[in-house]
N, C-alpha and C positions, 0 to 999 in steps of 0.2 A: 447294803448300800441302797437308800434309796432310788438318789438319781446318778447313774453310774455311769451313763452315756451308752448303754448296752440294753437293745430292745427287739425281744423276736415280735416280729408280725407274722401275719397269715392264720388261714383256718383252716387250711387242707394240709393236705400233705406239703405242699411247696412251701417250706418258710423261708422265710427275710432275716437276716441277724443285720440289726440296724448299729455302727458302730460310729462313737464318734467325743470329740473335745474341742475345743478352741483351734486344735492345732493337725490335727489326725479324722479324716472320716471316711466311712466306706461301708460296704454292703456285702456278707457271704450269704451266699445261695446255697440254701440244705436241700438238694431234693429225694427222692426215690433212687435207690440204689443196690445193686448186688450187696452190700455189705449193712445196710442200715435197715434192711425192710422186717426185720425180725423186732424191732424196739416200734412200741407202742406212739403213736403220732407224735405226739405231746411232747414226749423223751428223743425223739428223731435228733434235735440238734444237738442235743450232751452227746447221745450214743455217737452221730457222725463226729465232731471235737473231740472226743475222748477217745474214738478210736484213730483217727487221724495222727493227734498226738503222738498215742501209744505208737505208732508205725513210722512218726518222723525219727521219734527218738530210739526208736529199734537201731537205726542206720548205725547210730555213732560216727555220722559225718560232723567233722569238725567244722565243717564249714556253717552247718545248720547250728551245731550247738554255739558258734561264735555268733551267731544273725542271733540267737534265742538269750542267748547271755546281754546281746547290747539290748537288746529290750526289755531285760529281766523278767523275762518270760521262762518258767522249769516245768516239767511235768513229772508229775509219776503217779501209776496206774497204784490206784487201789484197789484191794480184795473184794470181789463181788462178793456177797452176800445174797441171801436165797428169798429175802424181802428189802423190796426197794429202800439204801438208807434214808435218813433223813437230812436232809441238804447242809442242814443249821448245822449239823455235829461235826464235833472238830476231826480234823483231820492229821491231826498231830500224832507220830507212833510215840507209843511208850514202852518205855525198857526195862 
């Protein structure tokens, strides 16, 4: 998507995830962290959301997954692989 309403700023370590619609807007703050300082600047915000994710949905609190469900928001962790994938490929298993 081009304009998706989803834009990281910054050029250091501290980035901006700029979010927003007609109807929804607001601001996460990536910074330096015991858990994020191993992923490469650039990667800082996937690596903190994707691990974030990963440890909401560890809970298996029904409450998060009811909040996660009305927004139609899912996650599930994909198989790291030993070279960075590429973003564009699907992410679809197959059987």
């Amino acid at each position: 998507m081009e304009n998706s309403g989803i834009t990281i700023h910054g050029e250091d370590k501290n980035k901006r995830i700029s979010i927003k619609c007609e109807h929804q807007r607001g601001l996460i703050y990536v910074v330096p962290s015991e858990s994020n300082w191993v992923c490469q600047t650039e990667y800082m915000p996937a690596h903190s959301l994707a691990g974030m994710f990963k440890e909401i949905a560890s809970l298996e609190d029904e409450k998060i997954f009811s909040i996660m469900q009305k927004w139609g928001i899912y996650y599930r962790p994909l198989e790291i692989s030993k070279e960075y994938d590429d973003p564009n490929e699907s992410t679809e298993e197959t059987n």
